[in-house]
C-alpha positions in Angstrom: 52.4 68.2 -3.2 52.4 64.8 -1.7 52.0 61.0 -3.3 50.8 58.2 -1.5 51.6 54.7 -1.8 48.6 52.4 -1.2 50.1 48.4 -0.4 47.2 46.0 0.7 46.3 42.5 1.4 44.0 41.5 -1.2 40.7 41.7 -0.1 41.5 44.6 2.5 39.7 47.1 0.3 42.7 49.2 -1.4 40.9 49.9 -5.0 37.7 51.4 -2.9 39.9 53.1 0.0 42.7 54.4 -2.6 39.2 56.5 -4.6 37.9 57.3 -1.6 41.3 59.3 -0.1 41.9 60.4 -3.6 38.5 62.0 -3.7 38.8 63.3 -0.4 42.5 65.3 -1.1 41.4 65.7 -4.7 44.3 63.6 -5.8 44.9 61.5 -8.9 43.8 57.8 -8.0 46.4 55.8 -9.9 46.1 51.6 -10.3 45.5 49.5 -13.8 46.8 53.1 -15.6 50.4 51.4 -14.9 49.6 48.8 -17.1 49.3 50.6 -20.0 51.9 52.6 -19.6 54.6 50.0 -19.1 53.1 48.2 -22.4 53.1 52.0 -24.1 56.6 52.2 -23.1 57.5 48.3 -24.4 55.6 48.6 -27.7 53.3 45.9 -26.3 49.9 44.9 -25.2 48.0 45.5 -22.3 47.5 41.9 -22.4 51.4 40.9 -22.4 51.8 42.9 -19.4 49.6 42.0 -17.2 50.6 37.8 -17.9 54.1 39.1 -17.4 52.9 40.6 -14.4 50.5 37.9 -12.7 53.2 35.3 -13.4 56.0 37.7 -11.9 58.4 35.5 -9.8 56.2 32.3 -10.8 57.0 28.6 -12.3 55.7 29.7 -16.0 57.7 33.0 -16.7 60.8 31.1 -15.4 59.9 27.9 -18.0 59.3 30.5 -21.1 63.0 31.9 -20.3 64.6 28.9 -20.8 62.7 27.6 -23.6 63.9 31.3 -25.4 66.7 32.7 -24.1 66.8 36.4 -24.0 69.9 37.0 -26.2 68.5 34.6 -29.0 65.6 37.1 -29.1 67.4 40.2 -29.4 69.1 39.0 -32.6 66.0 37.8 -34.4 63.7 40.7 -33.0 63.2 43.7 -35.3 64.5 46.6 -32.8 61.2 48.6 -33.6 59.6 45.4 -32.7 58.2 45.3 -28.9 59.0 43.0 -25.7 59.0 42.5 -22.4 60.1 40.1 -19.5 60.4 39.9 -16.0 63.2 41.9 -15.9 61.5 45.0 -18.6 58.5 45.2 -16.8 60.2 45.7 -13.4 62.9 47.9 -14.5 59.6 50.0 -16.6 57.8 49.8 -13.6 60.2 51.5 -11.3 60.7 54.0 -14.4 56.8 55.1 -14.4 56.0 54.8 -10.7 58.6 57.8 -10.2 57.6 59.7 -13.3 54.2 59.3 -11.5 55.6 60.2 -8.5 57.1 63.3 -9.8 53.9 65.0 -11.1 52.6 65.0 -7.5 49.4 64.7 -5.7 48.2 61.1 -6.7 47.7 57.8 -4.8 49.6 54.4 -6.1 47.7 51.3 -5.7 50.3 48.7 -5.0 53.0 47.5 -7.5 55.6 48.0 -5.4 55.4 51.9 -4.9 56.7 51.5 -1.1 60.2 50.2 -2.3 60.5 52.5 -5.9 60.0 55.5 -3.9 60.8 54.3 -0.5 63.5 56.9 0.0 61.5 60.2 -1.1 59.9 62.4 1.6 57.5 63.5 -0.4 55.8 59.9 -0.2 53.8 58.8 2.7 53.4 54.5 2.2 50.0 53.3 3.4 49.6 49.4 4.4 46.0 48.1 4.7 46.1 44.9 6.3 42.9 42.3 7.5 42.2 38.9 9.1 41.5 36.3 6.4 38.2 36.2 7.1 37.8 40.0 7.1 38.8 39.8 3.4 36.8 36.9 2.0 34.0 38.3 3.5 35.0 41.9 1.8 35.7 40.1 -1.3 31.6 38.5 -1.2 30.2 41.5 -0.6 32.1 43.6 -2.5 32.1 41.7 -5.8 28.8 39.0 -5.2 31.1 36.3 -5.0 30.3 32.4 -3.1 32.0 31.8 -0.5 34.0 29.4 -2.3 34.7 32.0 -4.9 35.6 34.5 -2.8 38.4 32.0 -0.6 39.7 31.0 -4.0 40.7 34.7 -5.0 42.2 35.8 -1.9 44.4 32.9 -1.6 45.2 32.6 -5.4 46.0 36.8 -4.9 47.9 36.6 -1.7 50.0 33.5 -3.5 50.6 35.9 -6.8 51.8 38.7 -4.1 54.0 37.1 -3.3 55.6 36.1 -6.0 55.5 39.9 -7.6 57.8 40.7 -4.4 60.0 38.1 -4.8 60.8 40.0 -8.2 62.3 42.7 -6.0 63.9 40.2 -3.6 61.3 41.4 -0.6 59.7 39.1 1.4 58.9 41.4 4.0 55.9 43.5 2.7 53.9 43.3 5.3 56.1 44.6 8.3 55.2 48.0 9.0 58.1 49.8 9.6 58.3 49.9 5.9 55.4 52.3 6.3 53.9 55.5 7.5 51.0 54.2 8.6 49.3 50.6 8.7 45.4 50.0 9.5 43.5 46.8 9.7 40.3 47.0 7.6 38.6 44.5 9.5 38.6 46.7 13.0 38.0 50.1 11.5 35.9 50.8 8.2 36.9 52.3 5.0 35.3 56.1 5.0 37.1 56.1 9.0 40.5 54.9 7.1 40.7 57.5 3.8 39.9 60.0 6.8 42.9 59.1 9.0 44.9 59.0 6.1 43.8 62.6 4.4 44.7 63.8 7.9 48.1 62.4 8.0 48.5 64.2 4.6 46.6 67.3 5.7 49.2 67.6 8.9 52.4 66.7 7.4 
């Protein structure tokens, strides 16, 4: 049994490269399911989550903590009541990415799967990286977005990122001797990529 992480610059094509290897090793292709199991897990929405999530690390989260502190919140909170911060989702995200982890044979889309399970040899990390141009274009074709459109996602993607990473203190998620194997999406395409990658798996 194997797991492999996938960690991409947005608009490298990890959602479509993830299926493709998963398909190809006839793994489990693992992404938004996270979502809904750290809000299982909190007794909260879907919804809840993924603000908590996109505003990881960001100006807004930090403003709602101080406006309600956490301990306030415990003592008028009905304990069967649900909720979640920063701090919940990371700590529940690190708690399902292993229990994922541990079932075997699945591919992790992001969400910080190279550091959770950094130290298991089990897990092979994957980093897809691109030019910027690469990925806006990827981003146009893929999803029949303007130009403009497509420029505005990547950068407002690559800036939420980076704040998720700063939630585990990393700013250095692109180097790759955090992983196994890193290919640039704009120099070799997709079907070529899940195919190197099934044989690093295959050959282990």
């Amino acid at each position: 049994m194997a797991v492999i992480t996938i960690s991409r610059q947005f608009g490298a094509g990890g959602l479509t490269l993830g299926q493709k290897v998963a398909q190809l090793l006839g793994y489990t292709f693992i992404s938004d399911e996270i979502i809904t199991l750290v809000a299982k897990k909190a007794r909260v929405s879907s919804d809840w989550v993924e603000v908590v999530e996109k505003e990881a690390g960001g100006r807004l989260q930090k403003f709602l903590n101080t406006l309600v502190p956490r301990a306030f919140l415990d003592r008028i909170l009905d304990p069967q009541a649900g909720y979640i911060d920063e701090e919940i989702f990371i700590d529940l995200l690190g708690q399902i990415v292993t229990q994922i982890a541990d079932e075997g044979n699945c591919v992790i889309l992001g969400r910080g799967g190279q550091y959770i399970l950094q130290n298991r040899p089990d897990v092979f990390h994957v980093l897809l990286i691109a030019e910027p141009h690469h990925r806006i274009e990827f981003m146009q074709h893929k999803y029949r977005l303007s130009p403009a459109q497509a420029l505005q996602t990547v950068s407002a993607e690559d800036k939420r990122r980076t704040n998720f990473y700063h939630k585990f203190h990393k700013t250095d998620y692109d180097r790759p001797e955090h992983y196994h194997l890193t290919l640039n999406t704009g120099r070799i395409d997709l079907d070529r990529a899940a195919d190197i990658i099934r044989l690093l798996i295959m050959g282990r």
